[in-house]
Steps between C-alpha positions, in 0.01 A plus 500: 500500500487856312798638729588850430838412620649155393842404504501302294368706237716835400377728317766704246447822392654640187766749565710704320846366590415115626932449554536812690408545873126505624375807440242588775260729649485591877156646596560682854833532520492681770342257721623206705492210233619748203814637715584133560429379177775777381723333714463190321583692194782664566701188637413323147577781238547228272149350553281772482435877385212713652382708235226720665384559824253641674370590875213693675666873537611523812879394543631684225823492593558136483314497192724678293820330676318171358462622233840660422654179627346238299481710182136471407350671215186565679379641829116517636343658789143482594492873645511749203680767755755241525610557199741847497634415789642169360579674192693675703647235728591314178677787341711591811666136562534421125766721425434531195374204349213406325178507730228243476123589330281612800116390536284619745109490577310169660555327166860531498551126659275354234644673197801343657384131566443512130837620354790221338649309722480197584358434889294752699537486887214647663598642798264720567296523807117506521263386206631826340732230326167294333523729156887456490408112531267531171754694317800265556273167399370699222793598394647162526760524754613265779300624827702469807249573711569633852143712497273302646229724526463515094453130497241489785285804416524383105533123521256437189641779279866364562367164442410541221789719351771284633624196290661245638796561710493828406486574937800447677387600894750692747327455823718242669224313604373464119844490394562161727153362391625545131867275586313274677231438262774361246547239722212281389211531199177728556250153585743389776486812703276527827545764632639872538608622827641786571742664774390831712771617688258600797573876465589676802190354715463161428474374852258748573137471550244729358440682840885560501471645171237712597775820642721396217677922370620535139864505623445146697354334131800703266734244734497240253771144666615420170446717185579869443226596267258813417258657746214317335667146450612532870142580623366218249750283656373591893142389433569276206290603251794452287527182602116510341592650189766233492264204487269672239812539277618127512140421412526713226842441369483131546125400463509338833181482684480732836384163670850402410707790626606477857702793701697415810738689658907498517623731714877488360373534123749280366277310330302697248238243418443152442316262206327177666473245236235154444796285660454678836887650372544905606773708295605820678683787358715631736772821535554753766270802474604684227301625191806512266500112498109508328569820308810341335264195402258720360686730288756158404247279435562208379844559640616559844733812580791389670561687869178648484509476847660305774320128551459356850817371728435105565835588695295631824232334694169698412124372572170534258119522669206481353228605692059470388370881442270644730219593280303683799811746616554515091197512294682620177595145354125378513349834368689527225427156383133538514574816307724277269208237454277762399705677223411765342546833580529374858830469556538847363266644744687275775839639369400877510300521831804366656756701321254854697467302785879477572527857387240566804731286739805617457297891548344347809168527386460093499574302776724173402239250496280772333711448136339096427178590662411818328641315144229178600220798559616631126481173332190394685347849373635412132301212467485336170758534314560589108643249375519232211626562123345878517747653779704780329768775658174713554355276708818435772559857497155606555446235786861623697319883436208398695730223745717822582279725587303251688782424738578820563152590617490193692874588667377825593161363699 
C-alpha cells in the first residue's frame, strides 16, 4: 500500500538543533485543536518549543498571550487589520521584551508552514489550510495534520508531495487507525472501520430532523468543538470527510471502510485484520491524547491526557448507521470514488450550506441534500495527473456560489 501515513515508516526532517526540543509550528492557534495543542506544550517545556504561530484575526487577545507565553519568534494572522492591534496587544503585555516578527495577509499561514522547524501542525479550519499543507511537505517538515479539509479537497497534490511518513494525522479517529495499523503488516488487514459518535441526533429519524434549529445541532454529547465541526458532526458529513481521508492516508479501498456508531466515543476506531482479529484504540474523549501523538511521534507524551478508569463499571455500543436519516457517509464516498475536484466541490458546498443553516436560510436536512444537488450538478470531475491548485480553487469558486444560490431558492 502507498499510505500517506505509515507507522511504521517516519519520516525525519533536518533541523537545526536535532538534541534540543521539537521545534514546531501551530497553524490556528486560536482555534480548538491549537489552544489544546498549547496545552500539551506547556506541561512538556522540555519536549517542545513553538516557534511561530499563527491564527485567523479574530481573537487577538489570546493571540498575543500565546504568543508572549511560549516565546515564539513569529506571529501570523490571516486578516491584515489584525495586525496593529496585535502589535499593540503584544507590546502592552511584554513589558518590555523583545516582540515576535508579525505577518499578515492570506499568505501569512503558508509563508509560515514553510519556515525551520521541524513539525507543522495544521490546525486550521476549512480547506483554507490545503496551501499550508504544500508548503510544509515542500518544505520538508513533519505534517501533523489536524486539517482535514486540505487533504480531501487536494488529495492528489498532497499525494504526491508527501514522502513516506512524512503525515502524522490528529483526528482521533485517524490517529487510532494509525496505532492500530501497527498491529499487523499492510496484506493482513481487512478492513477499516470507523467510530461516529452519533452527534446529537442519532436516534432520530429524518422526519425528526426535519424542525431540527441551529442551537438544537451546536449541542454536540461528547466533543466541544468549532461551529462548523459541531454542525459537520450533527449531519455527519464529517464523519464523510473522515472515510475519504483514511482512504487517502492509508490506501484502503472505500469498499473497505465501514462507519458505525459509539455513542460513548471511547473507542476512536478500530483495524479488522485477515485473522478475523479487531485492534481498537481506545481513551476518553479528549484531543490532547492524539495531538500529543502527533506532534511526539514516534514517541508518546507522557500525561497527555487522562486514560480510561477500568476501576468503574462503564458499557461500549456499537450501533449500524442509518444511511437514510444520514446521507452524508454514502455521498461523500461516491464523491471519494470519483476524485478529482469532487471532493473539493463536496467540501465547499457544504462549508455555504452550513453557513446558510446556522442563518436559517437552510433547513437541517437541507445542508446533505443541497451538497448531493451540487455534486450531481458538478458532474465529471478534473481529475488524473493534470489537477493543479487552479483547478480545486476554481471548482470550490463555482461549488460556493452554487450552494448559496441553491440555499437561497
Amino acid at each position: 500500500m502507498n499510505s500517506l501515513a505509515h507507522p511504521q515508516l517516519r519520516f525525519t526532517p533536518t533541523v537545526a538543533n536535532p538534541d534540543g526540543p521539537r521545534e514546531l509550528v501551530i497553524l490556528g492557534s486560536t482555534g480548538s485543536i491549537g489552544t489544546q495543542a498549547i496545552d500539551v506544550v506547556l506541561r512538556n517545556p522540555d519536549r517542545f518549543k513553538v516557534v511561530a504561530l499563527s491564527a485567523a484575526g479574530g481573537r487577538v487577545p489570546l493571540l498575543a498571550e500565546q504568543a508572549l507565553a511560549l516565546g515564539v519568534r513569529t506571529v501570523a494572522v490571516a486578516d491584515p487589520a489584525a495586525a496593529a492591534p496585535l502589535r499593540e496587544a503584544l507590546a502592552a503585555k511584554a513589558g518590555g521584551a523583545p516582540l515576535p516578527e508579525i505577518l499578515a495577509g492570506p499568505d501569512a499561514a503558508t509563508e509560515l508552514a514553510a519556515t525551520e522547524c521541524h513539525s507543522v501542525l495544521n490546525g486550521i479550519t476549512g480547506s483554507i489550510g490545503l496551501a499550508p499543507t504544500l508548503a510544509a511537505l515542500r518544505a520538508g517538515r513533519v505534517l501533523v495534520l489536524a486539517n482535514k479539509e486540505s487533504l480531501i479537497v487536494g488529495g492528489p497534490l498532497v499525494k504526491a508531495l508527501a514522502k513516506p511518513g512524512q503525515i502524522v494525522p490528529v483526528d482521533s479517529e485517524h490517529a487510532a487507525l494509525f496505532q492500530a495499523l501497527a498491529g499487523g503488516t499492510r496484506a493482513e488487514v481487512r478492513k477499516l472501520v470507523v467510530t461516529a459518535s452519533g452527534g446529537p441526533f442519532r436516534n432520530r429519524t429524518r422526519e425528526q430532523l426535519a424542525g431540527v434549529t441551529p442551537s438544537d445541532a451546536l449541542a454536540h454529547p461528547t466533543w466541544a468543538m468549532g461551529p462548523v465541526v459541531t454542525i459537520n458532526s450533527a449531519t455527519l458529513v464529517n464523519k464523510g470527510l473522515e472515510v475519504i481521508e483514511a482512504h487517502l492516508l492509508y490506501d484502503v479501498p472505500f469498499d473497505r471502510i465501514e462507519v458505525v456508531v459509539h455513542p460513548q466515543s471511547v473507542v476512536h476506531s478500530m483495524v479488522e485484520f485477515t485473522d478475523g482479529s479487531t485492534l481498537a484504540q481506545a481513551s476518553p474523549p479528549d484531543m490532547r491524547m492524539p495531538i500529543a501523538l502527533g506532534i511526539g511521534w514516534p514517541d508518546r507524551v507522557p500525561d497527555a491526557a487522562p486514560g480510561c478508569d477500568w476501576t468503574k463499571a462503564a458499557t461500549w455500543e456499537f450501533f449500524p448507521l442509518d444511511n437514510v436519516a444520514f446521507p452524508a457517509v454514502e455521498l461523500a464516498r461516491e464523491v471519494g470514488t470519483l476524485g478529482g475536484t469532487a471532493p473539493a466541490v463536496f467540501n465547499a458546498a457544504n462549508e455555504e450550506c452550513v453557513d446558510a443553516f446556522l442563518n436559517g436560510a437552510l433547513p437541517f436536512i437541507g445542508i446533505v441534500d443541497t451538497v448531493a444537488k451540487v455534486v450531481a450538478e458538478h458532474g465529471a470531475p478534473q481529475s488524473g495527473t493534470s489537477l493543479t491548485v487552479e483547478d480545486v480553487l476554481h471548482a470550490e469558486h463555482w461549488a460556493r456560489a452554487r450552494a448559496r444560490e441553491l440555499a437561497a431558492g
